[in-house]
N, CA and C of each residue as an Amber inpcrd file, in Angstrom:
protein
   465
  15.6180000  -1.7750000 -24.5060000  15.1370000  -0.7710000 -25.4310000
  13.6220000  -0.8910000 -25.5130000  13.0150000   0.3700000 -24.8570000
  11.4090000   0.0000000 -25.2780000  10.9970000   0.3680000 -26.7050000
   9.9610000   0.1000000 -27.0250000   9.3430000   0.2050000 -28.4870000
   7.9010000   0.5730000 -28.2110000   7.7680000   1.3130000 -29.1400000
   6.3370000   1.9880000 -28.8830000   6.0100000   2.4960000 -30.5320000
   4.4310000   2.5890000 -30.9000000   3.9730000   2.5570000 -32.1410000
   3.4850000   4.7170000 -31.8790000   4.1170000   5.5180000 -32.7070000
   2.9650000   6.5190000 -32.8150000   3.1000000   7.1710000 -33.7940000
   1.5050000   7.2650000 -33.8560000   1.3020000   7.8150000 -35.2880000
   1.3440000   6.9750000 -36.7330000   1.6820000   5.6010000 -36.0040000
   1.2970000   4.2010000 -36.9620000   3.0350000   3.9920000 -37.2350000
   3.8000000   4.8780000 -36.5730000   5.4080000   4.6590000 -36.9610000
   5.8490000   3.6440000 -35.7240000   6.6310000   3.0160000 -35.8800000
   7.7010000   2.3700000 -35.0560000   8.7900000   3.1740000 -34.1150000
   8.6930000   3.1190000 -32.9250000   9.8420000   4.1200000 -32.4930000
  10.7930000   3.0060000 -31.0940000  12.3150000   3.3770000 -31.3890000
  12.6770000   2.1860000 -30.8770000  13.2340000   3.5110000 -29.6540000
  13.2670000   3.4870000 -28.2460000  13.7500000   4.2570000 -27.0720000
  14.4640000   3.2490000 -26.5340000  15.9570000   3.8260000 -26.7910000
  17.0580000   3.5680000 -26.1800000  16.9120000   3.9470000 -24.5120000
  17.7650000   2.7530000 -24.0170000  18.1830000   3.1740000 -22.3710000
  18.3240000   4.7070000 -22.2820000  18.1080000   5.0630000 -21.1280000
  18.1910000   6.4890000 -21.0070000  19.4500000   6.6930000 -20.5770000
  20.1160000   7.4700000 -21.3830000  21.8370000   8.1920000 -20.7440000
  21.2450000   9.0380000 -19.3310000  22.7700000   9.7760000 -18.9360000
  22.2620000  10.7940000 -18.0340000  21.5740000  11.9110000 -18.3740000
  21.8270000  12.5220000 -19.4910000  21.2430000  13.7870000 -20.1160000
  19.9330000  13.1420000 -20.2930000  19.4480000  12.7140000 -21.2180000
  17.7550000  11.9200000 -21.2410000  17.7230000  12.1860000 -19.8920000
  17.8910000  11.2980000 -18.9550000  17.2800000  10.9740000 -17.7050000
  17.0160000  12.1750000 -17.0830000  18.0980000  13.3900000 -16.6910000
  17.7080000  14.5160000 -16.5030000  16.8230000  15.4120000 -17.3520000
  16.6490000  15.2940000 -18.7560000  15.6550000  16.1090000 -19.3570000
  14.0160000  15.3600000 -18.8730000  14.6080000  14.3480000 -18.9970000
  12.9390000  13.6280000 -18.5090000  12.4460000  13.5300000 -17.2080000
  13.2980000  14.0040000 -16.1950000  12.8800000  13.5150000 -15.0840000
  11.9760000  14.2280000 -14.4960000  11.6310000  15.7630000 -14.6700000
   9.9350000  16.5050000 -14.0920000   9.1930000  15.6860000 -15.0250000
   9.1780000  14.7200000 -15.7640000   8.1880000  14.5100000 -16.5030000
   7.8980000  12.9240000 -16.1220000   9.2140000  12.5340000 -15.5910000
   8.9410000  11.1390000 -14.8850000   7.9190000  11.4170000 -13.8780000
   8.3460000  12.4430000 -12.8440000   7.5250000  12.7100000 -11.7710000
   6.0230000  12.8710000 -12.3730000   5.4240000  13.3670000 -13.6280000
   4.3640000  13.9050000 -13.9030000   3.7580000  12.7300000 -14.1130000
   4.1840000  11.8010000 -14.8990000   3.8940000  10.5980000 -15.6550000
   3.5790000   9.8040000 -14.1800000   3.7130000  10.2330000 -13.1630000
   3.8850000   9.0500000 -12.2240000   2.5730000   9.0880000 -10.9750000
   2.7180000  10.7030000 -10.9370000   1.7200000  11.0760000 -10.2350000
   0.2490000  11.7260000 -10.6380000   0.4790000  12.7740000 -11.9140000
  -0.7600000  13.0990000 -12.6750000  -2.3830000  12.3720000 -12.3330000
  -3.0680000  13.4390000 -11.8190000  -4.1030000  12.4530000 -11.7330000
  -4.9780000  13.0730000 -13.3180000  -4.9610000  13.9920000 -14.1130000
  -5.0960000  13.9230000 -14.8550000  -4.6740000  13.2610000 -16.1960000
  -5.2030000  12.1330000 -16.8730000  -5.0280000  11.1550000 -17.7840000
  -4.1380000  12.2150000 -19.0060000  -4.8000000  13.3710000 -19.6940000
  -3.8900000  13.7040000 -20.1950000  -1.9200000  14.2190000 -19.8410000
  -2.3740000  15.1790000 -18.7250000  -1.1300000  15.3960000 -18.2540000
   0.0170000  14.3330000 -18.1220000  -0.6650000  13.5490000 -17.8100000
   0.0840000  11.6500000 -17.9950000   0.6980000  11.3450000 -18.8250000
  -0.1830000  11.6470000 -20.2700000   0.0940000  11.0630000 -21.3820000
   1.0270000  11.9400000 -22.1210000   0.7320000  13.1990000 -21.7180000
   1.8910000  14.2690000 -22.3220000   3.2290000  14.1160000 -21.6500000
   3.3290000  13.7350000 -20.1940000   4.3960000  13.9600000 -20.1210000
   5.5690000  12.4870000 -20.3090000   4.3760000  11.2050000 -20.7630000
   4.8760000  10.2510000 -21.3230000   5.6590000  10.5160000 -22.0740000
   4.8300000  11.2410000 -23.2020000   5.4240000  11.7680000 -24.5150000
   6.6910000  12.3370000 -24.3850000   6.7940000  13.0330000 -23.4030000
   8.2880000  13.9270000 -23.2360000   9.2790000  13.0450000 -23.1220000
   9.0000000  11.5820000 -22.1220000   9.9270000  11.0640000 -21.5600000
  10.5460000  10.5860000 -22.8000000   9.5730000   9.7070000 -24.2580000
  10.1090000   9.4780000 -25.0270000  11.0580000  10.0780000 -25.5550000
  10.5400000  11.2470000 -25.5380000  11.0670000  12.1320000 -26.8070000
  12.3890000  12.4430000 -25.9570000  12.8230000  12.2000000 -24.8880000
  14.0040000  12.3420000 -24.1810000  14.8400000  11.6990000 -24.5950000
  14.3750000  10.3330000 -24.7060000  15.1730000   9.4570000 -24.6440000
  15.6970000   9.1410000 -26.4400000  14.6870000   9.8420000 -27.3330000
  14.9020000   9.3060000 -29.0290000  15.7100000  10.3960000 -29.6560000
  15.8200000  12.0770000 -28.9110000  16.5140000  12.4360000 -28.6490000
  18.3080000  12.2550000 -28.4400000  18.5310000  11.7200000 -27.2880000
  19.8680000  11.0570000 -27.1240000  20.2830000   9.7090000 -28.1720000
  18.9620000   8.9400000 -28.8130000  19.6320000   8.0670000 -29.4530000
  21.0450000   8.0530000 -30.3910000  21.6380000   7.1410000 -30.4010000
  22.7440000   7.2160000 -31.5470000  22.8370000   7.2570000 -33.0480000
  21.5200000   6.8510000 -32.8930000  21.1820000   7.5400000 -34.7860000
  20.1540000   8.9190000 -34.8810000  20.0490000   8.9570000 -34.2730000
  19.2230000  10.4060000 -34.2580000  19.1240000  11.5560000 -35.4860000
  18.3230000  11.3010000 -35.7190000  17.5590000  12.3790000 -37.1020000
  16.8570000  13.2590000 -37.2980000  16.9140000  14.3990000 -36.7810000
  16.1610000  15.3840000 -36.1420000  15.1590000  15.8720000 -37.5090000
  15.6480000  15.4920000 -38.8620000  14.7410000  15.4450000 -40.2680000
  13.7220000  14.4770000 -39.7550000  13.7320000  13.0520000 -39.7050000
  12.3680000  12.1290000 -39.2580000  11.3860000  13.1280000 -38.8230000
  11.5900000  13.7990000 -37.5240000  10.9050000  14.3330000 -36.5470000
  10.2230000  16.0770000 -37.5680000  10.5750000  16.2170000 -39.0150000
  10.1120000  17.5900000 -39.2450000  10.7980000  18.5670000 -39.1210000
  12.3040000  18.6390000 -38.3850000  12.7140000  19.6530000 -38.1540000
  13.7110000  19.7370000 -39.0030000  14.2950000  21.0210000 -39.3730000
  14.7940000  21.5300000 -40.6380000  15.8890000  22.6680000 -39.5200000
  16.5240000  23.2030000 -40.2270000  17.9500000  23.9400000 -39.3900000
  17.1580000  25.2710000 -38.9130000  16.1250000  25.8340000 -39.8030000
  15.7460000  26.9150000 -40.0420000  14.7390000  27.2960000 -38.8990000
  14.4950000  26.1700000 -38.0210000  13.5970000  26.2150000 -37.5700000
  13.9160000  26.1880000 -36.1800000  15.1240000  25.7470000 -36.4050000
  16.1810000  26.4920000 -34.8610000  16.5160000  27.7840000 -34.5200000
  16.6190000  28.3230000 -33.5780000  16.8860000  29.7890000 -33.0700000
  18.4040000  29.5500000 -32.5850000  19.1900000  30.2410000 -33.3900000
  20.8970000  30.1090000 -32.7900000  21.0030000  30.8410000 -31.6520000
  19.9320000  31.5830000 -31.7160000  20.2460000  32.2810000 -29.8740000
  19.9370000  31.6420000 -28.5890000  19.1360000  30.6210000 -29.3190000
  18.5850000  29.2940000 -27.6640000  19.3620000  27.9130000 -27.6340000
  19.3960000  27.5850000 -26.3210000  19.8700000  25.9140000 -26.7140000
  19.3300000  25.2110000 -27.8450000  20.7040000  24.4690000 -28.7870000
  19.7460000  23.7620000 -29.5340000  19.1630000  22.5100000 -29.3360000
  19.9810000  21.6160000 -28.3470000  19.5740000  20.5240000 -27.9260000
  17.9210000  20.7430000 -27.1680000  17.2450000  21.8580000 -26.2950000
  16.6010000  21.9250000 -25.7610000  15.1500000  22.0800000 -27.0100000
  15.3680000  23.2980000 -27.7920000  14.9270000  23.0710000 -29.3030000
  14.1640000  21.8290000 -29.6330000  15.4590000  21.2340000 -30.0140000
  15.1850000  19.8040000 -30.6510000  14.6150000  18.6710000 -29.8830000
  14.4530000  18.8270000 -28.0730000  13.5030000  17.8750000 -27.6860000
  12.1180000  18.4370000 -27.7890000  11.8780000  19.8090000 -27.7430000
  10.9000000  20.5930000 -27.6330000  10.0650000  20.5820000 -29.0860000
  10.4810000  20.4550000 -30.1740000  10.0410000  20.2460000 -31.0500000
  10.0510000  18.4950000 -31.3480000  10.6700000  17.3850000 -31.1330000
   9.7250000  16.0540000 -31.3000000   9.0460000  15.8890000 -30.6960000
   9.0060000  16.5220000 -28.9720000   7.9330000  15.9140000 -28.0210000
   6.3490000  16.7690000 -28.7340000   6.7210000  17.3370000 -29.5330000
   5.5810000  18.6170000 -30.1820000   5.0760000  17.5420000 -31.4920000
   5.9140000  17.0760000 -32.1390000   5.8670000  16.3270000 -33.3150000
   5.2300000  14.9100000 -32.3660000   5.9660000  14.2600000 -31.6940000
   5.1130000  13.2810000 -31.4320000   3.3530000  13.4630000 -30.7610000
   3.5020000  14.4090000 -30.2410000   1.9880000  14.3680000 -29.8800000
   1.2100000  14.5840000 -30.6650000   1.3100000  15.2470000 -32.1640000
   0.4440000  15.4960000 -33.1940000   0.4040000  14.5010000 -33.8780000
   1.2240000  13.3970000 -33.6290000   1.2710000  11.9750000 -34.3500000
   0.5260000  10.9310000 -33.4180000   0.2320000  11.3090000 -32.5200000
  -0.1180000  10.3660000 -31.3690000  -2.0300000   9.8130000 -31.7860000
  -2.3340000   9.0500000 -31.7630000  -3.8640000   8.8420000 -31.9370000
  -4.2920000   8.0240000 -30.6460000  -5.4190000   8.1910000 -30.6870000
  -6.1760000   7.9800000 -28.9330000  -5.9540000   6.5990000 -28.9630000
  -5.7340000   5.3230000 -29.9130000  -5.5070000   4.3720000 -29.6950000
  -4.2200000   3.7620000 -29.2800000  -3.2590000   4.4920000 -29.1750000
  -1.7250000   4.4270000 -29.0250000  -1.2580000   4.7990000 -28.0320000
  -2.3530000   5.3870000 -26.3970000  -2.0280000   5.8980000 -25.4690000
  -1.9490000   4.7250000 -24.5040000  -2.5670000   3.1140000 -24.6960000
  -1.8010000   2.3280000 -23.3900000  -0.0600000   2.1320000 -24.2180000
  -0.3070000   1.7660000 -25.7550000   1.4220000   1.2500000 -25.9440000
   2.1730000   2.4030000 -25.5530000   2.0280000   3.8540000 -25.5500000
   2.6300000   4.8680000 -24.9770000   3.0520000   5.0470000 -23.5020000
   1.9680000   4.1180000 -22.6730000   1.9670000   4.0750000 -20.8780000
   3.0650000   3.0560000 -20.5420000   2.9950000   1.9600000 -22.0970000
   3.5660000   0.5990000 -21.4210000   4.9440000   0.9510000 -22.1740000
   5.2040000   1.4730000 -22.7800000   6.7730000   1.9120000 -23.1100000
   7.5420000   2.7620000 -21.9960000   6.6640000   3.5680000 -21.3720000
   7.2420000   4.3680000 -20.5550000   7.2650000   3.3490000 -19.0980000
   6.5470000   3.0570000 -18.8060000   6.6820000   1.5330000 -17.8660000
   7.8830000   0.9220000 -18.2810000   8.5360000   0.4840000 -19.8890000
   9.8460000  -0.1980000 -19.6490000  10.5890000   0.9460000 -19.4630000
  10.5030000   1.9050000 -20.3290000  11.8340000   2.5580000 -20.0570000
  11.8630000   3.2020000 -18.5620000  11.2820000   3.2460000 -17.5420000
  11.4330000   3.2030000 -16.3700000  11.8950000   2.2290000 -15.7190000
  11.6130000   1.4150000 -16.1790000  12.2390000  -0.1350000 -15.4550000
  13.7030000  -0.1530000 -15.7400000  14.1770000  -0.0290000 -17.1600000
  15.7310000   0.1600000 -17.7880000  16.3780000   1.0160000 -17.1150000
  15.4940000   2.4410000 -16.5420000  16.0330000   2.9230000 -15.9880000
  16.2660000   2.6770000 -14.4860000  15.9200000   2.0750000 -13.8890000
  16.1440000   1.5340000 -12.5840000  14.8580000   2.2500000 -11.9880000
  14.2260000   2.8170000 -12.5010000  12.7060000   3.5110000 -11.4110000
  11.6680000   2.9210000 -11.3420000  11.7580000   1.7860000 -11.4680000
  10.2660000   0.9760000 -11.0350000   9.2470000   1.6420000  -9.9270000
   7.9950000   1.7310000  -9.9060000   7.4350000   2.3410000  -8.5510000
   7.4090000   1.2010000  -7.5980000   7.6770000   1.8120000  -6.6810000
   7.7120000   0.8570000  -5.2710000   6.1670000   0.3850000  -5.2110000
   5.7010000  -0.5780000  -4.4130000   4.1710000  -1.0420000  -4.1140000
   3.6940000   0.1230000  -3.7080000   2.1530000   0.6480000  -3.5990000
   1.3950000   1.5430000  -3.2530000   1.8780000   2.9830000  -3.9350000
   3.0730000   2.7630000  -4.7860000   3.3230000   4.3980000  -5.9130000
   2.4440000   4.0480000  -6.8650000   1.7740000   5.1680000  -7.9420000
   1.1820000   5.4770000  -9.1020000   2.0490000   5.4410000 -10.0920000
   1.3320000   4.9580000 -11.1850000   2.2140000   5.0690000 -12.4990000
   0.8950000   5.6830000 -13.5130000   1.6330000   6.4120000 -13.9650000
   0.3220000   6.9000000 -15.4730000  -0.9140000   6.9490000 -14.8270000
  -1.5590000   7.4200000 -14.0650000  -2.6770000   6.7280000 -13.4860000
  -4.0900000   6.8440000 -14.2510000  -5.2680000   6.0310000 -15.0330000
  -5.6770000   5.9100000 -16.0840000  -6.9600000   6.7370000 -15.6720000
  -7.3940000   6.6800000 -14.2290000  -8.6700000   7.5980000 -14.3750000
  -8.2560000   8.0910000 -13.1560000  -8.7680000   9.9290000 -13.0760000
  -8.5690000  10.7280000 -11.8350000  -9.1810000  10.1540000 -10.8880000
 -10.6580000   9.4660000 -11.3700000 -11.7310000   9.5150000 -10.0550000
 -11.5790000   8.4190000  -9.2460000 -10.5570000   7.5440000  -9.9450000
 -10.1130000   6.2800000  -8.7370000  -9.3480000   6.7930000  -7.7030000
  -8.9690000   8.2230000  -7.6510000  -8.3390000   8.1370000  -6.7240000
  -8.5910000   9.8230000  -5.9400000  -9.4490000  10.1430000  -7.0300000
  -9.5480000  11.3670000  -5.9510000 -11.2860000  11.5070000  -5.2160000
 -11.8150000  11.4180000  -4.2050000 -12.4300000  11.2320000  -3.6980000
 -13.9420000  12.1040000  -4.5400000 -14.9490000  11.3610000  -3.8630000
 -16.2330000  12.3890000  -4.5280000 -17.0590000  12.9260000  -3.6550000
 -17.3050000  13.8880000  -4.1240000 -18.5600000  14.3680000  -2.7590000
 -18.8860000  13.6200000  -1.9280000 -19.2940000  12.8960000  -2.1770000
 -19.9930000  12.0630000  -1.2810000 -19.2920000  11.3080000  -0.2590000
 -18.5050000  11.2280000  -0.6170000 -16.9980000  10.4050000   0.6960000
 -16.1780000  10.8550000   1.0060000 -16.0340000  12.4270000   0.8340000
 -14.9890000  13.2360000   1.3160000 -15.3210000  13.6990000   2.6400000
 -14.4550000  14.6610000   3.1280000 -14.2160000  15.0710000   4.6720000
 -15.1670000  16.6920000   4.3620000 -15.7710000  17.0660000   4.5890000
 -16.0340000  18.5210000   4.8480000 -15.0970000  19.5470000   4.1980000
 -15.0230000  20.1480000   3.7290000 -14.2700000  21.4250000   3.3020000
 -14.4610000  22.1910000   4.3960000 -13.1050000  22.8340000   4.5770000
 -13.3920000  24.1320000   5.8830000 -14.0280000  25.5920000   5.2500000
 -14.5780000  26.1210000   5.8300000 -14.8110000  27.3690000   4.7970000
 -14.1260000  28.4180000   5.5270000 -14.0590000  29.4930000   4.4500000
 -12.9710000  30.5170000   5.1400000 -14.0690000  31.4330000   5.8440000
 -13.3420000  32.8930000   6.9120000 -14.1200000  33.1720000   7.5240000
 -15.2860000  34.3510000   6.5950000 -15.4470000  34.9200000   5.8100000
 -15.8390000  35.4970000   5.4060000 -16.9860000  34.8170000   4.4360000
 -17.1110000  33.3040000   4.6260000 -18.5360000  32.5130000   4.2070000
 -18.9800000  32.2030000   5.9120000 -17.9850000  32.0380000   6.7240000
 -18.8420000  32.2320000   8.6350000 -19.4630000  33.0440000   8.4860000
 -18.4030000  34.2620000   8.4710000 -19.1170000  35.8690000   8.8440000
 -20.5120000  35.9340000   8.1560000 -20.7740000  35.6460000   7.1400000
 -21.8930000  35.7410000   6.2770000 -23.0230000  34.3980000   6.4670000
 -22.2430000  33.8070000   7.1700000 -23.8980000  32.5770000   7.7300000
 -24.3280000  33.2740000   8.7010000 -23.1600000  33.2650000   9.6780000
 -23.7360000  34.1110000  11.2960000 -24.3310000  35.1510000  10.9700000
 -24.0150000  36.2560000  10.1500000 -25.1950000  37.7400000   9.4750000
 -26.5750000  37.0140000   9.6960000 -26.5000000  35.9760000   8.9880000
 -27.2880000  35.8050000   8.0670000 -28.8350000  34.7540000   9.3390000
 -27.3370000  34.3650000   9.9640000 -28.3520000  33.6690000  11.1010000
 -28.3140000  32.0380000  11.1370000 -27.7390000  31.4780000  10.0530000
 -27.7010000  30.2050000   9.3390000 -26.6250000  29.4610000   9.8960000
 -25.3350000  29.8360000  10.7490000 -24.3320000  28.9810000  10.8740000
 -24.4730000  28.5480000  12.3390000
């Protein structure tokens, strides 16, 4: 069971069932590869909220939500992850985003998805890994920046 602090609350994430695991799993992928730090951290958030979701005590009051605030014409289970993963991120403070990386690190592990050597997890800054001007390969340009050097006399 991982444990993770947000919003100064205690939140205990149960093993992931199959349902969790399938609601979370575009978000495993996001959490894993994201080279943007937020996108990371949001879709951390989801995984939780997947998994606190399925828990066996589950209180969809904790989380703010009230009956009224469900639409009987949509899934409600889908609803109700859609609104804590909404609730937890407005609870979330910038200091709570490694215990947020390292919860989702166990509950990946519980879940059997550890990253293999040389996979990404959460990855904390884009620019470690995406190249900079200066050490990249050339960009090709399309023909209509040719056409317009050769006009021009320049290519």
């Amino acid at each position: 069971m991982a444990k993770v602090i947000i919003g100064g609350a205690d939140y205990e994430v149960p093993e992931l069932n199959f349902v969790a695991l399938e609601r979370a799993w575009p978000f495993i992928e996001e959490a894993m590869t994201a080279l943007d730090p937020m996108k990371g951290v949001s879709a951390a958030i989801h995984i939780i909220a997947a998994g606190l979701v399925e828990a066996d005590n589950f209180d969809q009051s904790i989380y703010g939500i009230k009956p009224e605030d469900l639409d009987p014409r949509q899934d409600h289970e889908d609803q109700v992850f859609t609104l804590v993963a909404k609730f937890l991120k407005r609870k979330t403070k910038a200091t709570e985003i490694s215990g947020i990386r390292e919860a989702v690190v166990e509950i990946s592990k519980e879940a059997g998805l550890e990253p293999k050597e040389g996979e990404a997890y959460l990855v904390e800054e884009a620019e470690t890994l995406s190249p900079s001007p200066e050490t990249s390969a050339p960009m090709s340009q399309n023909l209509s920046q040719l056409d317009a050097k050769e006009a021009a006399g320049t290519a």
